[in-house]
Structure formats: C-alpha cells, structure tokens
C-alpha positions as CSV (number, residue, x, y, z in Angstrom):
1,X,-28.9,2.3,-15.6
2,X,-30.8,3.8,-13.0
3,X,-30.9,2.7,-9.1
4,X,-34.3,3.2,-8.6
5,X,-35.6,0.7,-6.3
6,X,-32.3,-0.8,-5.2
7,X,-30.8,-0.9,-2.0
8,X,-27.3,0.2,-0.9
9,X,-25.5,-0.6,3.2
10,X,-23.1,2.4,2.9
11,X,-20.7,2.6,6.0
12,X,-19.8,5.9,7.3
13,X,-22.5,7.7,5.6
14,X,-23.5,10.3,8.0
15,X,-21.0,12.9,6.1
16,X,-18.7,13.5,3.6
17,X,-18.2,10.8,0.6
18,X,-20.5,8.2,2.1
19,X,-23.4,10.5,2.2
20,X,-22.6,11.9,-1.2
21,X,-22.8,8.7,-3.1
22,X,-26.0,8.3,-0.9
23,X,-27.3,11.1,-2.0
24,X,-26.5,10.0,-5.7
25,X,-28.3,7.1,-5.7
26,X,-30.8,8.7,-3.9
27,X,-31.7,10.8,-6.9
28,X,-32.5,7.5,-8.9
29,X,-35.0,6.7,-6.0
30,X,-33.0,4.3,-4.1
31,X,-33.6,3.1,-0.1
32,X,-30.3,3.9,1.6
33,X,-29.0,2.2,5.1
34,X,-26.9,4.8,6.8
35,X,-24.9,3.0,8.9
36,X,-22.8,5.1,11.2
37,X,-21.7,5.9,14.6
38,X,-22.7,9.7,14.7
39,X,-26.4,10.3,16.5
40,X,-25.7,13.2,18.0
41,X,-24.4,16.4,16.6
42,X,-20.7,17.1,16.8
43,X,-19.5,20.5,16.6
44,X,-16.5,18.8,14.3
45,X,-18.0,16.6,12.6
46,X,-21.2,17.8,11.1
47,X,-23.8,15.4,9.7
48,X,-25.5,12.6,12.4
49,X,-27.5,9.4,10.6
50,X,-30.8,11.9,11.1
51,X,-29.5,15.0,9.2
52,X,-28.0,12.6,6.7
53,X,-31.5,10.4,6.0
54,X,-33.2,13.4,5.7
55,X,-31.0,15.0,3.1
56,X,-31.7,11.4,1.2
57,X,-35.2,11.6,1.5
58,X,-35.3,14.9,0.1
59,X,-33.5,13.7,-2.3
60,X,-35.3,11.4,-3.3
61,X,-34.5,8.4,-2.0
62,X,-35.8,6.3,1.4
63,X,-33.3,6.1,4.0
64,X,-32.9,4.0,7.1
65,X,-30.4,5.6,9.4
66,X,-28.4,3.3,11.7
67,X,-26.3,3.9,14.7
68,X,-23.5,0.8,14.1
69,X,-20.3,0.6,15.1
70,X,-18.2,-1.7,12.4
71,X,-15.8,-3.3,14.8
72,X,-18.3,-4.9,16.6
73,X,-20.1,-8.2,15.0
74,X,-23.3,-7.7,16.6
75,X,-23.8,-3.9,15.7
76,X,-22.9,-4.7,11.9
77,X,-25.5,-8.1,12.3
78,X,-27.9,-6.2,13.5
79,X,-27.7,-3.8,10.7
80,X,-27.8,-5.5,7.7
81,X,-31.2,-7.7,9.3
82,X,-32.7,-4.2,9.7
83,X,-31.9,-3.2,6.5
84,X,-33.0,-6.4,4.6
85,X,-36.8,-5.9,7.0
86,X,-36.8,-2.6,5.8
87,X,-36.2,-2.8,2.0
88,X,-36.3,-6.7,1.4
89,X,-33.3,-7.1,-0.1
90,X,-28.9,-5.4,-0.2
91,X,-27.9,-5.1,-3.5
92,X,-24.8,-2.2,-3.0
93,X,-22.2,-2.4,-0.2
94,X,-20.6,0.3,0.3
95,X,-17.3,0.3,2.5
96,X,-16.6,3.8,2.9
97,X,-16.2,4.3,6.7
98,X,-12.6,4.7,7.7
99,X,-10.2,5.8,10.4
100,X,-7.1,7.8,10.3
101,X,-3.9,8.9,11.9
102,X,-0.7,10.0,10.1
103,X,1.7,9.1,12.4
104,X,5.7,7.7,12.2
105,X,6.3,4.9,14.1
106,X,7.0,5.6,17.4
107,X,4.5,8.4,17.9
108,X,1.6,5.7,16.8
109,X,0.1,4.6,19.9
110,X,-1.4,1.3,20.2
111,X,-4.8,2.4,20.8
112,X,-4.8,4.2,17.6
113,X,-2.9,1.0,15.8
114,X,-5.7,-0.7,16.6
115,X,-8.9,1.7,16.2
116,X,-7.4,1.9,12.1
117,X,-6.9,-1.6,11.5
118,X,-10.5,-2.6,13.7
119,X,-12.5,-0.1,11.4
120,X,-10.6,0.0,8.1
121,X,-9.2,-3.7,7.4
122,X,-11.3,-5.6,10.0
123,X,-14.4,-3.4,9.6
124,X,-14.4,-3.7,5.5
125,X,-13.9,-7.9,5.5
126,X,-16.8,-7.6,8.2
127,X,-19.8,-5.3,6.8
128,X,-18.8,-7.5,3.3
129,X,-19.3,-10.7,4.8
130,X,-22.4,-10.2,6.1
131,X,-24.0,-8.7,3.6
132,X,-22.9,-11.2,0.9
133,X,-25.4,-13.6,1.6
134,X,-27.8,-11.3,0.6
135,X,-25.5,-9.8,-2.2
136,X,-25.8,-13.3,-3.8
137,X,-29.4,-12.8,-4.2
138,X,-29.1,-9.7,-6.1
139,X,-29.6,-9.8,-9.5
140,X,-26.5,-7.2,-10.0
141,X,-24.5,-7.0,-6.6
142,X,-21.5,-5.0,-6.2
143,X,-19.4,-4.0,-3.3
144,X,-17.3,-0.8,-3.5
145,X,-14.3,-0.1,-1.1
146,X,-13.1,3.7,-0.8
147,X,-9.2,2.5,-0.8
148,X,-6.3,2.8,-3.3
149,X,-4.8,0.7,-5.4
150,X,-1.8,-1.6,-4.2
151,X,0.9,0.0,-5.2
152,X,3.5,-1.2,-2.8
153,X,6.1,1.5,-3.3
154,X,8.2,2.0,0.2
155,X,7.3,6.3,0.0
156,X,3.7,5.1,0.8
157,X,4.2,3.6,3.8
158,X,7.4,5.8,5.3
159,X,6.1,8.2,7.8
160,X,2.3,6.6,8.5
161,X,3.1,3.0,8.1
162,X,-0.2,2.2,10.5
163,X,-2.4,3.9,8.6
164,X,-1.0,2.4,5.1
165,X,-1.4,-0.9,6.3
166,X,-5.4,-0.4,7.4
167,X,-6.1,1.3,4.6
168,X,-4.0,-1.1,1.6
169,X,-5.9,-4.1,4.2
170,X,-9.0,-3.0,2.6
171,X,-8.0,-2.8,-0.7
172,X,-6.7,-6.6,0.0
173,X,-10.4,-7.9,0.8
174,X,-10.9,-6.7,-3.2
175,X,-8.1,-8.3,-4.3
176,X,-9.2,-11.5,-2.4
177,X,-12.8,-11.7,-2.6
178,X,-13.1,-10.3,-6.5
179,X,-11.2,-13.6,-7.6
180,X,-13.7,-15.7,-4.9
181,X,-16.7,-14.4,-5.7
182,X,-15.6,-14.0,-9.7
183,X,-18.8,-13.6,-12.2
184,X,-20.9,-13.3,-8.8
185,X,-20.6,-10.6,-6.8
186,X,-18.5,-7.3,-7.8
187,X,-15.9,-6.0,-5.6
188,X,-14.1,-3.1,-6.8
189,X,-11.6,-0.1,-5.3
190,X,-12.4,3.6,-5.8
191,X,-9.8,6.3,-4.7
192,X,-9.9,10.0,-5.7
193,X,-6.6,11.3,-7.2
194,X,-7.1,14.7,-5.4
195,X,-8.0,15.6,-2.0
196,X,-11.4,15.6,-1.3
197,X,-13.3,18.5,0.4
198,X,-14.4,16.6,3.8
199,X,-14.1,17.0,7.4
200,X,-11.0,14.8,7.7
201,X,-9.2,17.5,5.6
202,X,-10.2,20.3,7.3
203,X,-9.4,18.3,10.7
204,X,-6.3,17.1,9.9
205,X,-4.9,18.1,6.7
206,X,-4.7,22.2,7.0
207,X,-8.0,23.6,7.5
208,X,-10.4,26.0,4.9
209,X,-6.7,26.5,2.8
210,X,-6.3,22.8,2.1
211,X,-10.4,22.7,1.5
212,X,-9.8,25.2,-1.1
213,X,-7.5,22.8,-3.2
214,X,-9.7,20.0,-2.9
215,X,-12.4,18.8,-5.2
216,X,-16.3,18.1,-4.1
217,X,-17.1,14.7,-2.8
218,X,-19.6,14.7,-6.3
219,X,-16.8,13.4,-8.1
220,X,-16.6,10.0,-5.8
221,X,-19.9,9.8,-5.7
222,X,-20.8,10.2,-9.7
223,X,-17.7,7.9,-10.5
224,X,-19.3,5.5,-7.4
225,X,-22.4,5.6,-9.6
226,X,-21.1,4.6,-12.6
227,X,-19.6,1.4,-11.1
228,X,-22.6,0.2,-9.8
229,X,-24.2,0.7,-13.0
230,X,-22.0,-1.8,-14.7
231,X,-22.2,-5.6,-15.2
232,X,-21.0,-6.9,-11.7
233,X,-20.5,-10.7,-13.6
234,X,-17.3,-9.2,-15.7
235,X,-16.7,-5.7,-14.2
236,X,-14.6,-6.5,-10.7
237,X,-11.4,-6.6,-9.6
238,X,-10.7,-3.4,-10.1
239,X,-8.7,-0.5,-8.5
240,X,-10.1,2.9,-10.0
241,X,-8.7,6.4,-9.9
242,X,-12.2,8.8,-10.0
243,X,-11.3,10.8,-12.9
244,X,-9.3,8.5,-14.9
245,X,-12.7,6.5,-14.9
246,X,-15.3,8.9,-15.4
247,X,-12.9,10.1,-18.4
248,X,-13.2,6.4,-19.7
249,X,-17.6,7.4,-19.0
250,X,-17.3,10.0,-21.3
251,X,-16.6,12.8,-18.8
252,X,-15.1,15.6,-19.9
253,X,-15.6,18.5,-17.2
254,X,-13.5,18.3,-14.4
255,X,-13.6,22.0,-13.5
256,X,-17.5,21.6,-12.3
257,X,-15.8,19.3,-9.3
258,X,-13.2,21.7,-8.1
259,X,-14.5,23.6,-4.7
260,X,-12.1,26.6,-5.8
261,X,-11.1,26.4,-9.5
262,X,-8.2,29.3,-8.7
263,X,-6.1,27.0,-6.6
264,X,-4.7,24.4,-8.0
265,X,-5.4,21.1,-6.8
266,X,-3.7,18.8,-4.0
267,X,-2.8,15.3,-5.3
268,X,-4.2,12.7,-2.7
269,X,-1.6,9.8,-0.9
270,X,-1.3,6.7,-3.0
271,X,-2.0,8.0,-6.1
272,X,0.2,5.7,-8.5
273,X,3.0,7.3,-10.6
274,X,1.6,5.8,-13.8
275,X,-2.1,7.0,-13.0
276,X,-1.4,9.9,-15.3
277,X,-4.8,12.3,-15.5
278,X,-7.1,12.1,-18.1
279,X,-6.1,13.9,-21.3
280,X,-6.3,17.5,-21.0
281,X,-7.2,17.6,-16.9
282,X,-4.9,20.0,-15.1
283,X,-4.1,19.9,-11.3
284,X,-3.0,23.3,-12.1
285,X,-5.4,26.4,-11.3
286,X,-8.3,27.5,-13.6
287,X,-7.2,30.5,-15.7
C-alpha cells in the first residue's frame, strides 16, 4: 500500500524519528504537517520545521511546517485546522514528540516533572483528540505513538520514575483509545529495541560512542510504514518492537540499519524480557 496522497500530523518532526518516518512517507508522495517547536536553528539540535519540510519536499512529498507547542490547546487547535486547509483531510497521527530526563527521585525537579508529563502523557491524549474527528473521516486512519510496551516490571521505573511514568502515560492513551475507537480508528505503540542514532542520544546518552552502537532512525520509520499500511479496522491495539515486526514483514536485513555494524548494539529501556530478536538478529558486532 502506498501513501501517496495521504496526509500524516507527525509531532516532533523537525529531527530525528519524526522526520524520518516523514521522510518515508514522503517517498510515496504524501503532504506531511511538521508540527514542532524548533524555527530557528539550534546549534544542539539540528533540524528546524524549514530544513525538515524541505528535506520532504525533496523527497517527494508536500510538507506544511508548523511551529506548535503540544502542551498548549490552542497551538495544537490551530494546527490540525491548518493542516486539514492545507491538505483537506488527517489520515496519520503521529505522536512522536517527547521529552526526557533520567533522573532518581529527589534530583527530579518539579519543573522537569511537569515539562515530561505536559508533552509526553498530556501532549499525546491531546494532538490525538483533536485530530480524531477528522481521523473518523478517513477511510484508513491510524494513530502511532513512539512508546513501549507496558511492561510494568519495578527495574523500569527505579532510577527515572518521572520519566517512566510520561512515557508508559502515552502508551496508556493506546491501550485506552484502541478498545474505544475498536474497528474505527487504529491506535498502535512502536518502540525500537536498540538505541536509535538521534540527538537525544548524543545529548544525553554518551555522545558519537553511544551513536556508534545505535541503529538509523530508518528502521522506525520503515517499520512506522508498515503499520500504516495495514487494515486500521482489525490491526490496533498493539505494542510493537521495530524489528520483531518488520521480521513478521518479511524483513530479513538488519545489518543495513546499524550506523556502525562493528560495534555491537545498545539495547534500548523497556525493552521486554520475552521480546526475544527475530531469528538470526544479533546485538552482537558484524564480523
């Protein structure tokens, strides 16, 4: 199934995995609503919602970048009504935009508390709201959320129990809205069982060593691809590992995804303990 012609709200989509799965779908020759706080270029975060639409365009695809900041009503309002005068219509949500701090309890300011849970649980149950209504006039709507599955095992929560609780909140509005919206809308969970080679790694994970055992945001945004091109009346509800379900696609090159193939790879937070990787993937280096 091709995208051509359909249009995705992708959340944080200036950078990283939101603009790869743009850029996906922008291949097909899709119109893509970047909505995202970065306008002006940041010397640590590269990619504003003008760099990233023209990448899209190039592409392939029509882009309409937005400056929109989730926690606010009227900023994510405002979006979707530009994007529906633009292209007509929302058939993709996207929820990829997401805020994070890996701190224990008592060094997890309030501020912080609150920026995670306003963008990540708060922001998610937002942007999906308001683009439902015009979800429910799609002929195959899905909404994606870039969160793990709820696997509520006391290891993921010690030592970052803020951030745990934004992030699983998000994974919660699939939970809920996949049974209310059953055979209607799709809502499904996507989550990458390695690191993926972004800015947030290189921020706060361990710099160009850490990139090196991370694999390209290609894999999201193929696997991302995949979903949407399935029947969003019986295919919801779920919580998807990226390799595990391109493997399931018939994928059977992992290697290609790998931005160093002689490291081996870092396994990302949350990743179940029964999420084995598909047969014959290896974490381990390329030899």
């Amino acid at each position: 199934m091709t995208l051509a012609g359909k249009t995705l709200f992708i959340t944080g989509a200036s950078r990283g995995i939101g603009l790869a799965i743009a850029l996906r779908a922008a291949r097909d020759g899709a119109n893509i609503a970047i909505a995202a706080k970065t306008a002006d270029p940041n010397p640590k975060l590269p990619g504003t919602i003008f760099s990233a639409a023209a990448e899209i365009e190039k592409a392939g695809g029509k882009a309409l970048p937005i400056q929109c900041d989730i926690r606010f009503e009227d900023q994510v309002a405002a979006a979707v009504e530009s994007t529906v005068e633009k292209f007509g219509a929302i058939d993709i949500c996207v929820n990829n935009a997401s805020a994070i701090s890996l701190t224990p309890a008592l060094e997890t300011d309030m501020k912080r508390y609150d920026l995670m849970h306003q963008i990540n649980a708060r922001g998610t149950f937002l942007v999906s709201k308001l683009c439902l209504p015009h979800l429910l006039r799609s002929p195959n709507p899905h909404v994606l959320m870039l969160s793990p599955p709820l696997d509520m095992q006391a290891k993921w929560f010690s030592g970052h129990t803020a951030y745990t609780m934004a992030k699983f909140g998000m994974s919660m509005c699939v939970l809920g809205m996949a049974e209310e919206f059953s055979g209607r809308v799709a809502f499904n969970a996507l989550w990458p069982r390695t690191t993926i080679a972004t800015a947030a790694i290189r921020n706060y994970l361990g710099g160009d060593e850490a990139m090196r055992q991370c694999r390209k945001p290609d894999i999201v945004a193929d696997a991302a691809h995949a979903i949407f091109s399935k029947d969003a009346k019986s295919f919801s509800g779920k919580f998807l590992i990226d390799d595990s379900f391109l493997a399931s696609e018939g994928v059977t090159d992992f290697d290609r995804y790998r931005v160093d193939p002689a490291n081996a790879l870092l396994q990302d937070f949350f990743v179940p303990e029964s999420a084995l990787p598909p047969p014959g993937v290896s974490l381990g280096p390329v030899t």
